[in-house]
N, C-alpha and C positions, 0 to 999 in steps of 0.2 A: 490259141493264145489269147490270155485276156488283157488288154490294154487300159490300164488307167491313166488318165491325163490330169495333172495337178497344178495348179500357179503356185509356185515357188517365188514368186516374185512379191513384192512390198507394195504391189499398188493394185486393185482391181482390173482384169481384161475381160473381153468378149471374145468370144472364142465361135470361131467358126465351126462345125462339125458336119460331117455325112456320115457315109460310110466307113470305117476304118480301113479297108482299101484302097481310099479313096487320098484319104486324107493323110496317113504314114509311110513314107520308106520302110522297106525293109530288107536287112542284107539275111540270106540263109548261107551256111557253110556246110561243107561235109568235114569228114575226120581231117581230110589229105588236103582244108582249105580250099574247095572248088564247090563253085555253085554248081548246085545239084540242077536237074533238067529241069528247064519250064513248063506246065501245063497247058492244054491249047486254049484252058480260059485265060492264063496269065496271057498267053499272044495276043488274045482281041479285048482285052481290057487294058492294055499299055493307052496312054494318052485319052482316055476318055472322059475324064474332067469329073463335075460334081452332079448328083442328082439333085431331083427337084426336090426332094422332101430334107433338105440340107435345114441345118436348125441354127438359133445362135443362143451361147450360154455368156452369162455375167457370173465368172469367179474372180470371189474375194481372194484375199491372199491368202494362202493354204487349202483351199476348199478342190474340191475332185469331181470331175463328172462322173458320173456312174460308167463301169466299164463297159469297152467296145471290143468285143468279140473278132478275131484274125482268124481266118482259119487258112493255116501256112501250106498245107495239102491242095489248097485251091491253085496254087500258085507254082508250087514247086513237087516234083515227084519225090518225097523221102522214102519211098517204099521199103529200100535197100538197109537192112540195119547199119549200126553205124552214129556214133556222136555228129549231130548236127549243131552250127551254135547262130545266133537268130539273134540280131540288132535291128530295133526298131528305131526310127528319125522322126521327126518334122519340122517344119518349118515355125522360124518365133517370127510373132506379128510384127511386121516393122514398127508398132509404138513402140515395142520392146527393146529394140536396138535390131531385128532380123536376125538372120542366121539360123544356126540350126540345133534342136537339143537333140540330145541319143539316149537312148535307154542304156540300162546295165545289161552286160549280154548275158543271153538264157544256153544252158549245153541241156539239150535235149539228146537221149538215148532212145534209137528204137532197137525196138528187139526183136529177131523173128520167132513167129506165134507157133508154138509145136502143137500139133493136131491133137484132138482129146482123144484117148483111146476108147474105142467102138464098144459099147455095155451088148 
């Protein structure tokens, strides 16, 4: 999933950045509305904070950092076909007022893969 991050806002911020793991919520759902299982990376990556190579950008108002690449398989087992639907969070810099913004949600379909038949 590719992540872009915009200031919608009217006035210049700096924006903190790492990882996009690092740095977004994300909710995954299956069809039936139940998070799908966790991966044992997602286990030992819960609370581990920011890396050292964390960067800081200055966007004007409407300007975009270049996207940050999710990859939701790290995290959650989607193996199983089946509409999955995927909201990404983060936190607003308390200049901003805080709280938090949400992305529009994404429905992802996977499908399962039928085998090519043997030449």
């Amino acid at each position: 999933m590719d992540i872009t991050l915009q200031n919608s806002s009217n006035r210049a911020i700096h924006v903190h950045l790492s990882l996009a793991e690092t740095e977004y919520a994300f909710e995954v759902r299956d069809g039936q509305n139940r998070i799908p299982p966790e991966t044992e990376y997602a286990s030992k990556a819960k609370g581990r904070g920011h890396f050292s190579n964390d960067q800081i950008f200055y966007l004007q108002p409407g300007e975009s950092l270049p996207k940050n690449l999710l990859v939701l398989t790290k995290f959650y087992d989607m193996s199983r076909p089946g509409k999955y639907t995927v909201q990404v969070s983060r936190a607003v810099p308390k200049e901003l007022g805080g709280g938090t913004v949400k992305s529009n949600t994404l429905t992802i379909t996977v499908v399962e893969r039928t085998p090519e038949p043997a030449k």
